[in-house]
C-alpha positions as CSV (number, residue, x, y, z in Angstrom):
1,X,-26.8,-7.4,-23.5
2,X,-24.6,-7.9,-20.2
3,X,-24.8,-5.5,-17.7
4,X,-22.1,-3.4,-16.3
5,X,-19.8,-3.3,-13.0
6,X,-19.6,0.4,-11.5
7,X,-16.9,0.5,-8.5
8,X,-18.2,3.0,-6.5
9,X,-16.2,5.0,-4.0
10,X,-17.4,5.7,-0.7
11,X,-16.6,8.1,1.7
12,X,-13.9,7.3,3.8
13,X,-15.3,9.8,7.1
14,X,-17.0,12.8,5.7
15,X,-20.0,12.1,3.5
16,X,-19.6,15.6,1.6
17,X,-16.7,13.5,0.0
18,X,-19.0,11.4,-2.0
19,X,-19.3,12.5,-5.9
20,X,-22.6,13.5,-7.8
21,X,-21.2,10.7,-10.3
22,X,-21.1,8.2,-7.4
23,X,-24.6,8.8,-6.3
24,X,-26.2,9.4,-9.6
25,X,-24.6,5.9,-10.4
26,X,-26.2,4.1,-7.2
27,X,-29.2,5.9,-8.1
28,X,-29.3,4.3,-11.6
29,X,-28.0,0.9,-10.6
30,X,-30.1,-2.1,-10.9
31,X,-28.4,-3.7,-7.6
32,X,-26.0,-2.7,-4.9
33,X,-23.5,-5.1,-3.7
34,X,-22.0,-3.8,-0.5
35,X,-19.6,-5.0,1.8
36,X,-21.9,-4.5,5.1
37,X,-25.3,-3.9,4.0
38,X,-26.1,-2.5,7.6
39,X,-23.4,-0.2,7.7
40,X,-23.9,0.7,3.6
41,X,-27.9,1.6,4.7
42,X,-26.9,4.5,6.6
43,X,-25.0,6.2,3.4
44,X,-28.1,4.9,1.3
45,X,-30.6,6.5,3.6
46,X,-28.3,9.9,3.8
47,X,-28.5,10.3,0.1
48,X,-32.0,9.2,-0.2
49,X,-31.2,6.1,-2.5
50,X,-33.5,3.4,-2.7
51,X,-31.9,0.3,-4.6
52,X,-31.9,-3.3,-3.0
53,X,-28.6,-4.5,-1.6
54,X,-27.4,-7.9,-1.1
55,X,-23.8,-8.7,0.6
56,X,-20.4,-9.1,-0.8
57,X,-17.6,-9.6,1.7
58,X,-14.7,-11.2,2.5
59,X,-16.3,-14.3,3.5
60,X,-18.3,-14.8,0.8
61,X,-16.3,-13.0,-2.0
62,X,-15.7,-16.3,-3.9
63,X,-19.0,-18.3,-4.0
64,X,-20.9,-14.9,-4.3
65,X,-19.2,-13.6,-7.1
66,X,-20.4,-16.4,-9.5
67,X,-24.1,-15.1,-8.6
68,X,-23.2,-11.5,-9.0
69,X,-21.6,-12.5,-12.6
70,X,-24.8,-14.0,-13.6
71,X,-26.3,-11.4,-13.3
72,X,-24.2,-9.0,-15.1
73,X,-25.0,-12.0,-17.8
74,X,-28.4,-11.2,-17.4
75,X,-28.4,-7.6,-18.1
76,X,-28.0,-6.4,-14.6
77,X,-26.1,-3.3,-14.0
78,X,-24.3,-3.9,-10.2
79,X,-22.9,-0.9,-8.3
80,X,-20.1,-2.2,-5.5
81,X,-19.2,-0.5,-2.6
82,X,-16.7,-1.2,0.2
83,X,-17.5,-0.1,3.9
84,X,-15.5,2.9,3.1
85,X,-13.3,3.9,0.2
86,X,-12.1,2.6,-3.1
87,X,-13.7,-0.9,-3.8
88,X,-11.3,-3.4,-4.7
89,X,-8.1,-1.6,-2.5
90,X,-7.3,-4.1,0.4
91,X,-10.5,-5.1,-0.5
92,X,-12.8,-8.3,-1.6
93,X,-13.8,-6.4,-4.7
94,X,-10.3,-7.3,-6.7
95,X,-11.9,-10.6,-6.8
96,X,-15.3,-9.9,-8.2
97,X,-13.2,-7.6,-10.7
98,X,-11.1,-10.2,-11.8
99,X,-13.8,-12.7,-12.5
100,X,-15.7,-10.1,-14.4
101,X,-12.9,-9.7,-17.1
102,X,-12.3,-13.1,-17.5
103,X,-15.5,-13.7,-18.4
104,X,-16.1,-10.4,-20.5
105,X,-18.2,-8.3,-18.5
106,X,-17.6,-4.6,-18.4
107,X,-16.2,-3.1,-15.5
108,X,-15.9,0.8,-15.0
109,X,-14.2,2.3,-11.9
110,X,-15.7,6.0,-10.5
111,X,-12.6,8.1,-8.9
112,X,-13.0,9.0,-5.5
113,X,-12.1,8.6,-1.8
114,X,-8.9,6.6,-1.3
115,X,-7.8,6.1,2.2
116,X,-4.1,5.4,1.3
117,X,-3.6,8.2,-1.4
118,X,-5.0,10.4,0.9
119,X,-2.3,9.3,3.6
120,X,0.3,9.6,1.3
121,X,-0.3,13.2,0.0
122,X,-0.3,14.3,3.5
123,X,2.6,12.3,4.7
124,X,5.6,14.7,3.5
125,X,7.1,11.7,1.7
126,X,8.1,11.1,-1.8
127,X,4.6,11.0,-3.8
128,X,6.9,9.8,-7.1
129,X,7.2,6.0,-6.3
130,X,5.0,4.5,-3.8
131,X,4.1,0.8,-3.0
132,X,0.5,0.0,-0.9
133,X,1.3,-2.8,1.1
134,X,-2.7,-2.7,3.0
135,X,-2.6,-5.0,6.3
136,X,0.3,-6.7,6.4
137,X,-0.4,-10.3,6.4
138,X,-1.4,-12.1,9.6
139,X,0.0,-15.7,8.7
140,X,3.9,-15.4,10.9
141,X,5.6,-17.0,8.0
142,X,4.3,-14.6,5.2
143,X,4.4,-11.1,7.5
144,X,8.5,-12.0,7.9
145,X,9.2,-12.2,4.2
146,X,7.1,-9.2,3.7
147,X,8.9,-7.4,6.5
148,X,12.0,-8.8,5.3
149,X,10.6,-7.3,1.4
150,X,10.3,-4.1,3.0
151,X,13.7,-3.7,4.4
152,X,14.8,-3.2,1.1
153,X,12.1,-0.6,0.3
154,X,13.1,2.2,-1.9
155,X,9.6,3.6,-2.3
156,X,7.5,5.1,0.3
157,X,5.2,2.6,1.5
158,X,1.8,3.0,3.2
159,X,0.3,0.0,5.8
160,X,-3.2,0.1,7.2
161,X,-3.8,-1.4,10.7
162,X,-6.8,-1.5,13.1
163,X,-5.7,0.3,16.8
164,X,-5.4,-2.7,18.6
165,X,-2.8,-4.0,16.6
166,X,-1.1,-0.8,16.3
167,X,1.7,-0.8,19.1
168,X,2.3,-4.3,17.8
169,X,2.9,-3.4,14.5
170,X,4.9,-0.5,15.0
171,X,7.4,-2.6,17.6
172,X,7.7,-5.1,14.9
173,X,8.3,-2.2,12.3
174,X,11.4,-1.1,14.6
175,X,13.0,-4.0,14.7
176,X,13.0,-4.9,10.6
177,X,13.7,-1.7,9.5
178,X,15.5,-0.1,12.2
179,X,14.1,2.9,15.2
180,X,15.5,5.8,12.9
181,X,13.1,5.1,9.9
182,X,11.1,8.0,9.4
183,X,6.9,7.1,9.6
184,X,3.6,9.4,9.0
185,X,0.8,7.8,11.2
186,X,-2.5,9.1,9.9
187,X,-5.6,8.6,11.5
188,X,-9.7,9.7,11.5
189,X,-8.4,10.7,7.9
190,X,-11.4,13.6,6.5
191,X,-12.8,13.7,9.9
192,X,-12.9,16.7,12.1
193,X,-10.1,15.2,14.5
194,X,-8.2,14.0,11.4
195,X,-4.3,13.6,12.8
196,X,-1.2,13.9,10.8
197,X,1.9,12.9,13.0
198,X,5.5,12.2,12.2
199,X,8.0,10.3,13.8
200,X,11.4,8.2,13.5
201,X,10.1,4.6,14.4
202,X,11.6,4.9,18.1
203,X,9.4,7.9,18.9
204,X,6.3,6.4,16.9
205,X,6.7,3.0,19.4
206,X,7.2,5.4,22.3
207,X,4.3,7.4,21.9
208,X,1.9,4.7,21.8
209,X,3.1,3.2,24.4
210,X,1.8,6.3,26.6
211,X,-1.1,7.2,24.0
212,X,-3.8,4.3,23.6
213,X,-4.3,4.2,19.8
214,X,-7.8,4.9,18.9
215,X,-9.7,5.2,15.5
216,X,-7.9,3.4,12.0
217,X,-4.9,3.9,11.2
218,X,-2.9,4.4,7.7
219,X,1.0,4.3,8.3
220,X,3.7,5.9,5.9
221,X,6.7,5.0,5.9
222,X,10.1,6.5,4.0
223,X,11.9,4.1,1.5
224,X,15.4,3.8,1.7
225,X,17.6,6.7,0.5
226,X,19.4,5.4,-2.7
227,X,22.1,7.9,-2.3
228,X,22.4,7.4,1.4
229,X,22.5,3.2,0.8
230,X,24.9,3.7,-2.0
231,X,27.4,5.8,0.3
232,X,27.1,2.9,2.8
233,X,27.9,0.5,0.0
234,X,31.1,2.4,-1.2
235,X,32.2,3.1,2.7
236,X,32.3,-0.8,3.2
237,X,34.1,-1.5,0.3
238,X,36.6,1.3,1.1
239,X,37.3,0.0,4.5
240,X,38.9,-2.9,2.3
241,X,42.5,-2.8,0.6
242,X,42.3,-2.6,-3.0
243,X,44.2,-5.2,-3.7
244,X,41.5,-7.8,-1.4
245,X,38.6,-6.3,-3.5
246,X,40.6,-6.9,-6.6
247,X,41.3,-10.3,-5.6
248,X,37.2,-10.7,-5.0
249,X,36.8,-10.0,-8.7
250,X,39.9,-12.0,-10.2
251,X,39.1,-15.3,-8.3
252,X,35.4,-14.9,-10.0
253,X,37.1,-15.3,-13.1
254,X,37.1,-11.9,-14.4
255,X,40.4,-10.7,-16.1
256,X,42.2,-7.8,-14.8
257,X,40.8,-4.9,-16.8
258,X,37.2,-5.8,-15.7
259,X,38.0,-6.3,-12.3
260,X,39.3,-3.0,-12.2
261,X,36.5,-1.5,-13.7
262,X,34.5,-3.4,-10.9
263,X,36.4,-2.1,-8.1
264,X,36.3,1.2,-9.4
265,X,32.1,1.5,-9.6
266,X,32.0,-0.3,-6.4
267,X,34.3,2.0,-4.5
268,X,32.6,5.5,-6.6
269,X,36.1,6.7,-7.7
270,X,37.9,6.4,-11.3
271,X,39.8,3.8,-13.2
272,X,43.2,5.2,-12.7
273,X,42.3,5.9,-9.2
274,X,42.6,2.1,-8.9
275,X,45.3,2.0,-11.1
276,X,47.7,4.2,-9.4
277,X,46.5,2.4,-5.8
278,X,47.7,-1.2,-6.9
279,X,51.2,0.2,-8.3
């Protein structure tokens, strides 16, 4: 019988976080696959576990993941950890996951630490709809269109970045989406110097720029306001006659009662409000 995939959760800076069903699991397991096996033996030693290890990172995520899914073929029950956190969230793990169901093997994920859910219930932003964008990409071409993506962000989004790309990051921030957005910069999240602090972009930028960033950072940033974006819509169309934004509709082809209709949701006012303004 194949053997099964646990996803493990790590703490993310305070080992009380870690669950009795996390470490009764790595207890249990047959083998750990960690992301840094150096760095994974301090947690193992602190919890008295005593399971051999063997290295699955980013480097190796591909090639290693066909051994790792053998096996699981053979019967082998893996336990994965990241360096800290959920595996498989910004993480090389999605790829071991992936592999897994494709080829039928059993996967079972453990709730626990989360470094970007943890950022987001303490940034003051809308919890409702949210969008996890992890590092944003370091290829030039790819980090535009995702900064151009997010420009057009209703959802609260949340970004990690390392402190020496920080000041970078949030300059670049400014300039897509504007020095008035508002941003939660979260750091030495669970720690005992765990920081919470709110900004516009303009102040975030600022700040940095006189406070050397130190520790990892998670960033939150506010979506759009629908209501505020939908005022600005209307405004713009209202700073144009009624008869021009008729004419928009009518050379698209539409006849007259659907371009009044048009103009009318456009502009946020009634029918006959159009009506009476083209007699």
């Amino acid at each position: 019988m194949a053997g099964i995939l646990y996803l493990c959760p790590t703490p993310i800076g305070n080992l009380k976080d870690i669950s009795e069903r996390v470490l009764e699991t790595l207890r249990e397991a047959d083998l750990i696959a960690a992301e840094d096996t150096r760095n994974s033996m301090k947690l193992m030693n602190a919890f008295d576990i005593h399971v051999p290890m063997t290295s699955y990172h980013e480097y190796n995520k591909t090639e290693k993941a066909y051994t790792l899914i053998d096996k699981l073929k053979e019967g082998t029950n893996i336990a994965l950890i990241s360096d800290a956190g959920t595996p498989g969230i910004s993480d090389p793990g999605e790829v071991l996951v992936k592999m897994c169901h494709e080829e039928g093997i059993k996967v079972t994920s453990l709730p626990g630490p989360c470094a970007c859910i943890t950022a987001l219930t303490l940034s003051g932003f809308s919890t409702r709809r949210f969008s996890f964008e992890g590092f944003l990409p370091s290829d030039k071409k790819e980090r535009k269109e995702v900064l151009e993506d997010l420009k057009k962000e209703y959802r609260t989004f949340i970004i990690y970045e390392a402190p020496h790309h920080l000041k970078g990051t949030l300059e670049e921030l400014k300039e897509a989406l504007g020095g008035e957005r508002k941003i939660a910069v979260c750091r030495e999240l669970t720690k005992k110097f765990e920081e919470v602090l709110r900004f516009d972009l303009e102040g975030a930028a600022l700040f940095y720029e006189k406070n050397e960033p130190k520790g990892e950072f998670v960033l939150v940033l506010e979506g759009l306001d629908r209501n505020a974006e939908k005022e600005k819509i209307q405004k713009n169309w209202q700073e144009m006659s009624v008869e021009d934004h008729m004419k928009i509709y009518l050379d698209a082809g539409m006849d007259k009662k659907e371009a009044m209709k048009a103009v009318a949701k456009d502009r946020g006012v009634s029918k006959s409000e159009v009506y009476n303004a083209l007699l």
